[in-house]
N, C-alpha and C positions, 0 to 999 in steps of 0.2 A: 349165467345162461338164461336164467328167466327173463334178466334186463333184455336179452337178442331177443327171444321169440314174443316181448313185448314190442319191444320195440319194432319188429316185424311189421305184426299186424297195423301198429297206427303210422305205418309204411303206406304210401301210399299206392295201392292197388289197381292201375287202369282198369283190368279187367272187370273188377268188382263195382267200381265209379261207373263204368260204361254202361253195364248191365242196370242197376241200380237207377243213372239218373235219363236213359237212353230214352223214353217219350218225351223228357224236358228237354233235352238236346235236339230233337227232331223237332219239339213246336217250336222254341228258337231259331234255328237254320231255318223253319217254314215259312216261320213271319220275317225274320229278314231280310230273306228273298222277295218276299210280297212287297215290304218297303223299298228293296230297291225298284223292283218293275214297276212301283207305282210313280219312285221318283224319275225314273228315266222315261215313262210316259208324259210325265208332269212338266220337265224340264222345259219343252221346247212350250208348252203354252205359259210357262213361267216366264219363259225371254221375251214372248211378246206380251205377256203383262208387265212387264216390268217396262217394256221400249213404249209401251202407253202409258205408264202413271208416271213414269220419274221424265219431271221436265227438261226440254229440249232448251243445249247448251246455243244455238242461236236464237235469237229476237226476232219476232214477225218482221221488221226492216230488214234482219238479213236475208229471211227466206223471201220478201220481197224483192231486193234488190240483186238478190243472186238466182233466185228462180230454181231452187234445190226442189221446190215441193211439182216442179211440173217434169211429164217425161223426154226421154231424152231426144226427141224428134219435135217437143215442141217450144224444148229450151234455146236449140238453136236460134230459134226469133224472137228469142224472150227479149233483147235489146234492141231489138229495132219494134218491140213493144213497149216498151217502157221511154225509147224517145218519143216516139208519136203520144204516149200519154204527158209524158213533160210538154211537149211543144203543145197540147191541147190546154193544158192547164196555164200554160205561159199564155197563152191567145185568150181565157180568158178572163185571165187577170188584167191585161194589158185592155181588153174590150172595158171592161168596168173602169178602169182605170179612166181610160178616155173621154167615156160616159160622165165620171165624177168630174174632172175640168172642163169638161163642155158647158155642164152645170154652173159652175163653177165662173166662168165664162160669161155666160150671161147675168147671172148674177151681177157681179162686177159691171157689166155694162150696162142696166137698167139703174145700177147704183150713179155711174157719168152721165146717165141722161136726164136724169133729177138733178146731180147738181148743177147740168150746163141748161135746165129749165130754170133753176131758181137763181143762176146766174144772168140770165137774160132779164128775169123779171128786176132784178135788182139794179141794175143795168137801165133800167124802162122807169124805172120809181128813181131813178138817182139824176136820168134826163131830167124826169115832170120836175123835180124840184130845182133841179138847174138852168134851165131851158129861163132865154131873155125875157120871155112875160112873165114867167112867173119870179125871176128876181125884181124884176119893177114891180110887180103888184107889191112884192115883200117892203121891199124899201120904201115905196110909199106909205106903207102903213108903219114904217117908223118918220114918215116925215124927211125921208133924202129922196133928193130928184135923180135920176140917173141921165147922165148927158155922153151922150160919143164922142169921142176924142173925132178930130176932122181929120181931111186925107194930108193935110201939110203938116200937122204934129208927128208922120210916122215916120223912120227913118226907111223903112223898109216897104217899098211901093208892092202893090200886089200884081 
């Protein structure tokens, strides 16, 4: 009988527990209510810190070439912006382009007009030493006479 009305007591008592531990139950229940209103206040400037620091799963080319980051009244001519920028960028590639063989160009041609100068001169220096007085002078000075053949030696009249 001792063992029941021990065993009673170390029974567990709500009423006694409640009484007993009831200001630590109420600063509990108090603050974890505070933690949730602070996290449900918290939540939504959490989502937009979070959609700023975790990086964005498309590449500046996408957001270029699909035009996500502009609104939606000014995205509809987002493609007839991005041709006029291609066709501007083509125009000036194509302009320098031109620019560099035109260059290029004259070049080349101040280069043909040196050699068709130093072809002329060589040309003018290959007469002087060719040219009929100056092979008679030459052969004189080894001692042979130059004589013309006459107009009956030719077979071929002029």
């Amino acid at each position: 009988m001792k063992d029941t009305e021990q065993h009673k007591k170390e029974m567990f008592d709500p009423k006694a527990e409640y009484s007993a531990s009831e200001a630590e139950r109420r600063r509990r229940i108090s603050r974890e209510v505070v933690i949730e209103q602070s996290q449900a206040t918290d939540e939504p400037h959490r989502e937009e810190n979070d959609s700023e620091h975790t990086p964005k799963s498309k590449s500046i080319w996408q957001h270029i070439t699909t035009g996500t980051f502009l609104t939606s009244g000014a995205q509809q001519y987002y493609g007839y912006l991005i041709a006029i920028a291609a066709m501007c960028f083509i125009s000036i590639f194509l302009t320098f382009m031109s620019w560099n063989a035109d260059r290029e160009y004259r070049r080349l041609e101040q280069y043909a007009m040196v050699l068709n100068e130093r072809a002329v001169l060589k040309a003018e220096e290959r007469y002087s030493l060719s040219s009929k007085s100056a092979v008679t002078e030459r052969l004189k000075s080894y001692g042979i006479v130059l004589v013309d053949l006459s107009n009956e030696s030719r077979l071929i009249e002029k």
